[in-house]
Structure formats: C-alpha cells, structure tokens
C-alpha positions as CSV (number, residue, x, y, z in Angstrom):
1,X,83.6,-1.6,200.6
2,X,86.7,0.3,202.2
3,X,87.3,-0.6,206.2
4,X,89.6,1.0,208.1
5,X,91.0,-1.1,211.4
6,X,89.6,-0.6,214.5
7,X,88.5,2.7,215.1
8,X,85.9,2.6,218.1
9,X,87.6,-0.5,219.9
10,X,84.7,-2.9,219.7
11,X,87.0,-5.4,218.4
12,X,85.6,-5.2,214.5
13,X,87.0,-3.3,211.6
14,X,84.9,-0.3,210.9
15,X,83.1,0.2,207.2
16,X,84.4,3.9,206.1
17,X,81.9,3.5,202.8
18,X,80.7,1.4,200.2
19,X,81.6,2.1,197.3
20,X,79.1,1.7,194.7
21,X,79.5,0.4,191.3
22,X,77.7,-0.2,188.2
23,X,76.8,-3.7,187.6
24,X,75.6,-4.0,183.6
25,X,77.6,-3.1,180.6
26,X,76.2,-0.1,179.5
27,X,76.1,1.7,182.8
28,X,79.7,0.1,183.2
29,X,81.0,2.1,179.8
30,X,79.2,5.2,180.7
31,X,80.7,5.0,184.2
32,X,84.1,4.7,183.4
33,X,84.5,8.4,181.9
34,X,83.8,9.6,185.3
35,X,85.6,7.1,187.3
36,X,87.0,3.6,188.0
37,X,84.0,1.1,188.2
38,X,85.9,-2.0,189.4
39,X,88.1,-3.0,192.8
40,X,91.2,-3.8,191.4
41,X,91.6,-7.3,193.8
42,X,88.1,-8.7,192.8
43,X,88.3,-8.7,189.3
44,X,88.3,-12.0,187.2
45,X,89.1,-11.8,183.6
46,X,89.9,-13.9,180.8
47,X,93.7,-14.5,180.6
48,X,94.4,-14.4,177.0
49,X,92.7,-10.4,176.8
50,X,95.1,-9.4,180.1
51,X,98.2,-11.1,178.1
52,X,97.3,-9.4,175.6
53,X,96.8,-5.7,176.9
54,X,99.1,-5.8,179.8
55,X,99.1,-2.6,182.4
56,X,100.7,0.4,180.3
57,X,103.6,2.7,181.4
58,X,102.6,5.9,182.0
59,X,99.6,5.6,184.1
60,X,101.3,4.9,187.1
61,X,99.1,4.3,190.2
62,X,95.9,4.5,187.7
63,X,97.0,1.6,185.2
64,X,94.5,-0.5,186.5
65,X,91.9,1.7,185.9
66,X,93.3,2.6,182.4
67,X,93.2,-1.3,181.7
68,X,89.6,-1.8,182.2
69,X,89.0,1.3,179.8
70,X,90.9,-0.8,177.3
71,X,89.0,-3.3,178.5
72,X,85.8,-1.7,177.6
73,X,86.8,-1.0,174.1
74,X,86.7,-4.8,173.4
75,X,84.5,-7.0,175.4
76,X,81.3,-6.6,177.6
77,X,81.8,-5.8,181.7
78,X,80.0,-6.4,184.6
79,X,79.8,-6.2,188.2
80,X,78.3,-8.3,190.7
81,X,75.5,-6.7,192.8
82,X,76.9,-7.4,195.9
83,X,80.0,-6.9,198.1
84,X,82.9,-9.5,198.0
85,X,85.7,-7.0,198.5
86,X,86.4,-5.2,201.8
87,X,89.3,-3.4,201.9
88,X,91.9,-2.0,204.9
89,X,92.4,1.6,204.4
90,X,95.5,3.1,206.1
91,X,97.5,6.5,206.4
92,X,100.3,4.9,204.3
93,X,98.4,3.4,201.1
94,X,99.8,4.5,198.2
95,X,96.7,6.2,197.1
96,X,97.2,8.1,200.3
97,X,100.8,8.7,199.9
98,X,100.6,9.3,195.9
99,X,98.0,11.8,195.9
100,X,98.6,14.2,193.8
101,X,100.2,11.9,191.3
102,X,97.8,9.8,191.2
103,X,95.3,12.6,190.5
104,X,96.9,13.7,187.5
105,X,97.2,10.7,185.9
106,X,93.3,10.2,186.3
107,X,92.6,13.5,184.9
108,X,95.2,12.4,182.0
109,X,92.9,9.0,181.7
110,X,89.6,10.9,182.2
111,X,90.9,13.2,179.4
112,X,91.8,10.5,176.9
113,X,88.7,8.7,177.3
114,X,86.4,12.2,177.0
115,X,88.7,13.0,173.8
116,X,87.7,9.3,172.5
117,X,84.1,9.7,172.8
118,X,84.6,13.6,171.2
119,X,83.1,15.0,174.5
120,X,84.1,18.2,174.7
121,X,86.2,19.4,178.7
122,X,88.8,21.5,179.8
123,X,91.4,19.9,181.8
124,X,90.6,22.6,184.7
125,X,87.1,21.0,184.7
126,X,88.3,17.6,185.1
127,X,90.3,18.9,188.3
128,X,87.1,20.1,189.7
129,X,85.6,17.0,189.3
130,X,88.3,14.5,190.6
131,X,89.4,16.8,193.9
C-alpha cells in the first residue's frame, strides 16, 4: 500500500494505491519476470539464505528485487493476503529521484531473468513494458 501525507487536510494520510502481489509460490515465480512481487520492509527470511546471497553490486536501486529472484532460484516464496505495509511516498524518494537509473537496471534484471527462462525479448520491448 503506498500513502502519501496529507493531501486533502482531513488529518489522515491518503492511500495513492495498493499494490497488489501474488501470494503462492508459483504465481510468485511467474510474477517476478514482470516485476518485483515483495515490499522490501516487510519481508522475513531465513538468515543463513540472506548471509549467504547478500545484495549484489550492480543492481543498484533494484538489488532487492534482484535478491528475491535469487531467492526464487532456491527456496519457495509467498506473500500474505493482506496489507501490513503502508508506505510514505514523497517527491524526494530515491525511486523518485533515481528514475531513470533505476529503470535500466530493472530492464537489465527483467532481461537476465527472461534470458534464464530462454524467453525470447528485445530490450526495446522491455522499455515499453517498465515506462
């Protein structure tokens, strides 16, 4: 769920969207060749598998999402079917900020993962598809 402050001065923080997710494995898997199924500050995982594959340099304001493809590769996934997250959105977030890095690092993750699964894309596709 992404909030953003107070925008109509009722005194509550406003919901901007919910952002859905899947919630079993498979859908999880499928899910993450098109984008990032998990909220980064909700996620609980078992320590020894994030000591073991650590965020990764060159995926820099996507290496969470790039862990739980890793992620995937080894162990089931799964998300609750409800809300636990909300998050304050501002004009200075990094994924505000970042924009356009951060987009070309997700078509470089989007890419990898496609390539993994021999799906066949062109990176101008995956452009059009992350804009």
């Amino acid at each position: 769920m992404i909030r953003v402050g107070d925008i109509n001065g009722d005194g509550y923080d406003d919901i901007v969207c919910l952002a859905e997710t899947f919630e079993s494995n498979d859908l999880i898997q499928l899910g993450l060749r098109f984008r990032n199924q998990f909220a980064h500050p909700s996620v609980t995982m078992h320590t020894e598998l994030a000591k073991r594959l650590k965020y990764r340099q060159g995926y820099i304001y996507t290496d969470d999402y790039d862990l739980w493809c890793r992620f995937a590769q080894i162990t089931k996934l799964a998300n609750l079917p409800s809300y636990h997250l909300s998050y304050r959105w501002y004009n200075t977030n990094t994924c505000n900020t970042r924009q356009e890095e951060l987009k070309r690092n997700v078509v470089k993750l989007l890419s990898r993962e496609l390539s993994r699964y021999k799906i066949e894309h062109k990176k101008e596709e995956l452009i059009l598809h992350s804009a």
